[in-house]
C-alpha positions as CSV (number, residue, x, y, z in Angstrom):
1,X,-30.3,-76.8,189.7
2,X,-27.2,-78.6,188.4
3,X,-26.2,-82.2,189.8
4,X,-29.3,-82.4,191.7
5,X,-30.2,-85.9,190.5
6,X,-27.4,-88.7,189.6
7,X,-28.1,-90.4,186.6
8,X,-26.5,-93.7,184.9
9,X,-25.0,-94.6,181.7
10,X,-25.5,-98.0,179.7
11,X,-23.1,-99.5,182.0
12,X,-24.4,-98.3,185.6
13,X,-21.8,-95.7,186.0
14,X,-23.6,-92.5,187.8
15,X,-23.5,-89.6,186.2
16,X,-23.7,-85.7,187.1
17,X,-21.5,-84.5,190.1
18,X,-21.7,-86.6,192.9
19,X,-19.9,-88.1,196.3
20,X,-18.4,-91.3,197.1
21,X,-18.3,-92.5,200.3
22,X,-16.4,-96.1,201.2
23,X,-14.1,-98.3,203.3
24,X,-11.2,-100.2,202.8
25,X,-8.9,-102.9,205.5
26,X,-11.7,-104.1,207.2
27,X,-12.6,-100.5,208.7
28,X,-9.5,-99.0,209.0
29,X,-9.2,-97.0,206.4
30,X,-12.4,-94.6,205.5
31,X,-12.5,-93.0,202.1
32,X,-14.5,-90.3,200.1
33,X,-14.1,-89.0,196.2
34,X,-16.0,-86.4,194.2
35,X,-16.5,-85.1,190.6
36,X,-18.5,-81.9,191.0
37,X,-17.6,-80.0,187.1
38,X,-21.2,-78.4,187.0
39,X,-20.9,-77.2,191.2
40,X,-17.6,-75.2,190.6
41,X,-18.9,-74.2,186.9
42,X,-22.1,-72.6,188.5
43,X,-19.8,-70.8,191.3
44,X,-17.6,-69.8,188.1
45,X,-20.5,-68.6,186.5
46,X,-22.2,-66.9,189.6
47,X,-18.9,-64.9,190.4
48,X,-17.3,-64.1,187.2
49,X,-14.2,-65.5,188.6
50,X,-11.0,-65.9,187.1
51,X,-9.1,-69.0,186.4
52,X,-7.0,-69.2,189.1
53,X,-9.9,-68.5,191.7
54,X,-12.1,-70.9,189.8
55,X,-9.3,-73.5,190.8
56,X,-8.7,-71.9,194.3
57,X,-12.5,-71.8,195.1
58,X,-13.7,-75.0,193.8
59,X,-10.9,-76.8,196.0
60,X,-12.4,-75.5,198.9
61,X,-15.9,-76.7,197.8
62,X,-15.0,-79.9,196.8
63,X,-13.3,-80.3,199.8
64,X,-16.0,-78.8,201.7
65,X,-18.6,-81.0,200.2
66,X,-16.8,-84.8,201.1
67,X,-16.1,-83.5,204.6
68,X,-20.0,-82.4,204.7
69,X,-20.9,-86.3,204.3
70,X,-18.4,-87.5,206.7
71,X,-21.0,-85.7,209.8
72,X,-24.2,-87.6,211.0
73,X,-26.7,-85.2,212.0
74,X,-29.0,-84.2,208.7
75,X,-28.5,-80.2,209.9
76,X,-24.6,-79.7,210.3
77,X,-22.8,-77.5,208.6
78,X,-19.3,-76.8,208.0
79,X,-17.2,-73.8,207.0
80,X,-14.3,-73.2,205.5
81,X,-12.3,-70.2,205.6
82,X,-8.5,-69.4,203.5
83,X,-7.4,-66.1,204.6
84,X,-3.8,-65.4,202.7
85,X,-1.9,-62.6,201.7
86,X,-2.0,-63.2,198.1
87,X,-4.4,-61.2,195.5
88,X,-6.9,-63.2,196.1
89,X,-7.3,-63.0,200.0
90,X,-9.7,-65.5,200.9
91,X,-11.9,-68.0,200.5
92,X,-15.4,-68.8,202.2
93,X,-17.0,-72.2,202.2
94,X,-20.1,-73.7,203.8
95,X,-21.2,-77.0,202.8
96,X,-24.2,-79.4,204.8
97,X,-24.4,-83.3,205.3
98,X,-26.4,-83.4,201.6
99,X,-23.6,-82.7,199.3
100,X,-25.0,-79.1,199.1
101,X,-22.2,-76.3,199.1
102,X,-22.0,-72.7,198.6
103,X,-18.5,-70.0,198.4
104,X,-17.2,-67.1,197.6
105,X,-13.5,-65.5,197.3
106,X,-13.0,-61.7,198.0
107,X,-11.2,-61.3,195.3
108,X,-12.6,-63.3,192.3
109,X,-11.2,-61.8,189.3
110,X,-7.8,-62.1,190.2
111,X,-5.3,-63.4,187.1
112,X,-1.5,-64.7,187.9
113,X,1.2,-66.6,185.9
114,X,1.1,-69.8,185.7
115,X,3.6,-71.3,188.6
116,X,7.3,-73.0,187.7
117,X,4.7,-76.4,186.4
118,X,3.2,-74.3,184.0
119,X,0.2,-74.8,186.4
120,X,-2.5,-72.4,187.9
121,X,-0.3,-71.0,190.9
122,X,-3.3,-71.3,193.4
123,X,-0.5,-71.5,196.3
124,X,0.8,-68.1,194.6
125,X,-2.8,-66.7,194.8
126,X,-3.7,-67.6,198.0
127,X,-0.5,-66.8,199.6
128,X,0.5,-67.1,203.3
129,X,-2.2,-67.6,205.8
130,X,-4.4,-69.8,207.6
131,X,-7.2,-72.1,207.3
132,X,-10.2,-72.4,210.0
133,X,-12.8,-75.2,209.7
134,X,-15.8,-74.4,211.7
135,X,-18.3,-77.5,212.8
136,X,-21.7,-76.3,213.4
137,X,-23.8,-78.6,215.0
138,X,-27.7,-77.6,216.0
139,X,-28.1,-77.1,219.9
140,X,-24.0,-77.2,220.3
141,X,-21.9,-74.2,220.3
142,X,-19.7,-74.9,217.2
143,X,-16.6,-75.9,216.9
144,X,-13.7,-74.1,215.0
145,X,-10.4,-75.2,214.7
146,X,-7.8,-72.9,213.2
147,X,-4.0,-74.1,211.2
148,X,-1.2,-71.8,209.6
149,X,-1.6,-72.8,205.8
150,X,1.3,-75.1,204.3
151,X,1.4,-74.1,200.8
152,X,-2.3,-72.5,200.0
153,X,-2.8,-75.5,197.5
154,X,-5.9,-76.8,199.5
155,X,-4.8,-80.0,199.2
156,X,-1.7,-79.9,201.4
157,X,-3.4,-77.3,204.0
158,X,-6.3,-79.6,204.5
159,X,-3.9,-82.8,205.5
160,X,-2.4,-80.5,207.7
161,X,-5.4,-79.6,209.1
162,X,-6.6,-83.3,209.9
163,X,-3.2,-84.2,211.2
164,X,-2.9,-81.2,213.8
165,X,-6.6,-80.6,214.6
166,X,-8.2,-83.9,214.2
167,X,-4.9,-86.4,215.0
168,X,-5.9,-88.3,211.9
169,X,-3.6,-89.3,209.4
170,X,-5.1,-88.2,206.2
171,X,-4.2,-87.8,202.5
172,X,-6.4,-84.7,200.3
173,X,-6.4,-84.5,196.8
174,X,-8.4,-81.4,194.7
175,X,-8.1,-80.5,191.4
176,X,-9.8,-78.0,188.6
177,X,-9.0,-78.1,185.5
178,X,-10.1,-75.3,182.9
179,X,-10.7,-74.8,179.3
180,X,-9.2,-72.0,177.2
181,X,-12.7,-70.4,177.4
182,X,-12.3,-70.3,181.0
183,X,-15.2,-72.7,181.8
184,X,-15.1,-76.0,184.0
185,X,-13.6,-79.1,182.0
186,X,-12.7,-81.3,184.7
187,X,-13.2,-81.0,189.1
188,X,-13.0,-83.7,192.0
189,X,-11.2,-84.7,194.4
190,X,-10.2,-86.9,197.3
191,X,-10.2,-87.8,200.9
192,X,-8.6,-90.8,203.0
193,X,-7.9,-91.3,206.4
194,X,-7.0,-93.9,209.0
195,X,-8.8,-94.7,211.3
196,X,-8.1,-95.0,215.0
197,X,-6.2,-98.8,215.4
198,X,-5.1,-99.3,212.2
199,X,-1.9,-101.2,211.3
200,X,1.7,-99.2,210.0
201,X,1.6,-101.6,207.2
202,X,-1.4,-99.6,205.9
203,X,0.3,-96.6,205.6
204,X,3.5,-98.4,203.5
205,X,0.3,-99.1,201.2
206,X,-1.6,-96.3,200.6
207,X,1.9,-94.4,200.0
208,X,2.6,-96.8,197.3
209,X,-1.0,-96.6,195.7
210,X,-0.4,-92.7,195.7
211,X,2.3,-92.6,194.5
212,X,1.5,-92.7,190.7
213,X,-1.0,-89.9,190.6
214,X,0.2,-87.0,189.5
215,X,-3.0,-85.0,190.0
216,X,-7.2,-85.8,190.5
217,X,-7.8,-84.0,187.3
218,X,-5.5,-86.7,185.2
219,X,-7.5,-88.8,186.6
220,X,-10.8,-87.8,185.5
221,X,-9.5,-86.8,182.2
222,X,-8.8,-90.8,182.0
223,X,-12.0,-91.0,182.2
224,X,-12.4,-92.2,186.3
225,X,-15.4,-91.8,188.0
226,X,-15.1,-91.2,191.7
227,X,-15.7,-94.9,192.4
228,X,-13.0,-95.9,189.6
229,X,-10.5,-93.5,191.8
230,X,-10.9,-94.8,195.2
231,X,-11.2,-98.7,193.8
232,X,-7.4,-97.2,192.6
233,X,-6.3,-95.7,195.6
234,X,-7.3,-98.6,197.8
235,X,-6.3,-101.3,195.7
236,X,-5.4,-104.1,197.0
237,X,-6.9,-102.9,200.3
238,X,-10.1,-104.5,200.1
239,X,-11.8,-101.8,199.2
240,X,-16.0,-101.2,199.7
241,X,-18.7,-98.8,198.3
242,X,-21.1,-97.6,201.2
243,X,-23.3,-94.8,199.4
244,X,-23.5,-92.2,196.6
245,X,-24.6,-88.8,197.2
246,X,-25.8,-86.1,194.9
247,X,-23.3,-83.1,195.1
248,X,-24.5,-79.7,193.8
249,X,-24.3,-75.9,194.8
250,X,-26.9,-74.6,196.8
251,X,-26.9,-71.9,198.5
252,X,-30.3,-71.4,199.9
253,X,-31.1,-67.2,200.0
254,X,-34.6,-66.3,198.6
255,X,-36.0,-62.6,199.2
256,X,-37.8,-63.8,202.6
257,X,-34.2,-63.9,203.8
258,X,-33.5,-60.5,202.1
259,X,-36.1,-58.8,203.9
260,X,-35.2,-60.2,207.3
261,X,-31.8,-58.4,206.5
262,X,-33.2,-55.5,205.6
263,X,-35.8,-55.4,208.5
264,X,-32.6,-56.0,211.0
265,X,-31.0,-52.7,209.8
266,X,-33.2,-51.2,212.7
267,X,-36.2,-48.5,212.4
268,X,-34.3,-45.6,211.9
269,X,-32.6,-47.1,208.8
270,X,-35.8,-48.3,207.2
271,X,-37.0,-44.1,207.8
272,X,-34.0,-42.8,206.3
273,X,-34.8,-44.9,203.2
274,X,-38.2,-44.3,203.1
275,X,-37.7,-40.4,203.5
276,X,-35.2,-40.8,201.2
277,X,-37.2,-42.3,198.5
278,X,-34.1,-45.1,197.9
279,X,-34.9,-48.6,197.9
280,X,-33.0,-51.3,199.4
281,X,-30.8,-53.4,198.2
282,X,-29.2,-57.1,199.9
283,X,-26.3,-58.8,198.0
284,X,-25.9,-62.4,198.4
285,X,-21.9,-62.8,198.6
286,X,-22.4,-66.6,198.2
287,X,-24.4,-66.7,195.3
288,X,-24.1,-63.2,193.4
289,X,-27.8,-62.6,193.5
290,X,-29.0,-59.2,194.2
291,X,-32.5,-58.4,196.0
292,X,-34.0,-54.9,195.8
293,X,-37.0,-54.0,198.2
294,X,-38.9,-50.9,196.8
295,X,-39.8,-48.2,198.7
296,X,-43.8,-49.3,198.7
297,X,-42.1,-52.3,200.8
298,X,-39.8,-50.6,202.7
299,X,-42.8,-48.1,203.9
300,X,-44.5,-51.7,204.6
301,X,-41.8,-52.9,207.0
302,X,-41.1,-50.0,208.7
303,X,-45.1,-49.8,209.9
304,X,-44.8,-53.8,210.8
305,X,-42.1,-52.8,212.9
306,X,-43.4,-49.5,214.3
307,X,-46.7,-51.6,215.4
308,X,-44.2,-53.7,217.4
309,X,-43.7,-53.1,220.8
């Protein structure tokens, strides 16, 4: 599956999508970068979606994915949602603590002009809405946290949403960048916050350093890996690499999962179908994949679940 292992080049640089996690001022600043091409090329390939989307939507997974690694425990999960009133109405992510993430948009063939920048007009796409982060943690009722979107650039909506949910001052960066062919040239993306205690003058500082980006994907099509971005970005500031972590999307259905769907329709549904001679069919909305269970199975189920009391 793509960027499941990260490789190196002649000169140690890893290679394949992958996450970035550091430091910077002696703690107070903590820092995370991505380049995940093949993850939002598989979800471009999976959904068939437009080029606007496959910016919209691999955004949120990017975004998804460093936010994924800043959590502890080896099982959480978090989820993204962009509900907007634009074409393409919104966007579902869930990534884990792995670098693993899957997504979907409801609408994902949707095609727009290209905004006043001559840009993909994501915010234009997306529309106005809002974005809820969910936080699910095993044994904890999980936490969701819902903000009015700012411009439905991902970016911006996700700064808002540290700064008003989390109190944590905190700068976002996501870009995608397609080819002509509508294929994946160029993804990643940022995060940086400060932490609790840190000093104003840091602030003054990583204004400056961000200051000359114009976008991630410039970046990357300089040829930056995500350690070359943040060693940028916190320059000056003293900046240290804490671990690298494989990023790819996952999304984890397999026809056990299918069936278990299938079986939850209830007793009198599996009948109907088996009377009915019509097989069943489950549709992964993360993935695309489609699972058909034939009547012989069907007929199989339905006495399992007969047998139960």
């Amino acid at each position: 599956m793509a960027g499941e292992l990260i490789g190196f080049d002649e000169r140690g640089t890893h290679q394949g999508d992958h996450i970035v996690r550091g430091t910077a001022a002696d703690g107070m600043i903590r820092a995370f970068a991505i380049t995940a091409r093949e993850t939002v090329q598989t979800a471009h390939e999976n959904h068939s979606t437009s080029p606007l989307v496959t910016a919209a939507l691999g955004r949120l997974m990017m975004a998804g994915q460093m936010m994924g690694v800043m959590f502890k425990g080896p099982d959480e999960l978090v989820t993204l949602t962009v509900r907007g009133d634009g074409p393409i109405g919104g966007l579902t992510v869930t990534a884990n603590t792995h670098g693993q993430v899957k997504g979907f948009a409801n609408h994902p063939n949707v095609w727009r002009a290209h905004n006043a920048l001559d840009k993909l007009d994501v915010g234009g796409g997306i529309g106005a809405g809002t974005l809820t982060v969910i936080r699910d943690q095993p044994g904890i009722e999980p936490y969701s946290s819902a903000v009015e979107l700012v411009s439905g650039e991902i970016g911006d909506d996700l700064t808002s949403y540290f700064v008003l949910s989390d109190q944590v001052p905190t700068s976002v960066g996501v870009g995608v960048l397609v080819n002509g062919d509508t294929s994946v040239k160029q993804a990643g993306g940022f995060i940086i916050q400060l932490m609790p205690g840190y000093y104003d003058y840091l602030v003054d500082e990583l204004e400056h350093n961000l200051a000359g980006v114009s976008s991630v994907t410039s970046l990357l099509e300089d040829g930056m890996t995500p350690t070359d971005i943040l060693q940028y970005l916190l320059r000056g500031l003293d900046y240290q690499q804490l671990e690298v972590v494989p990023a790819q999307f996952h999304c984890g259905c397999n026809e056990e999962r299918a069936t278990r769907a299938v079986v939850a329709l209830g007793k009198d549904e599996l009948r109907d179908m088996v009377e009915k001679g019509e097989p069943a069919q489950a549709h992964c909305h993360f993935c695309g994949k489609d699972y058909v269970l034939e009547t012989s199975r069907l007929e199989e189920l339905l006495a399992q679940a007969s047998s139960q009391k």
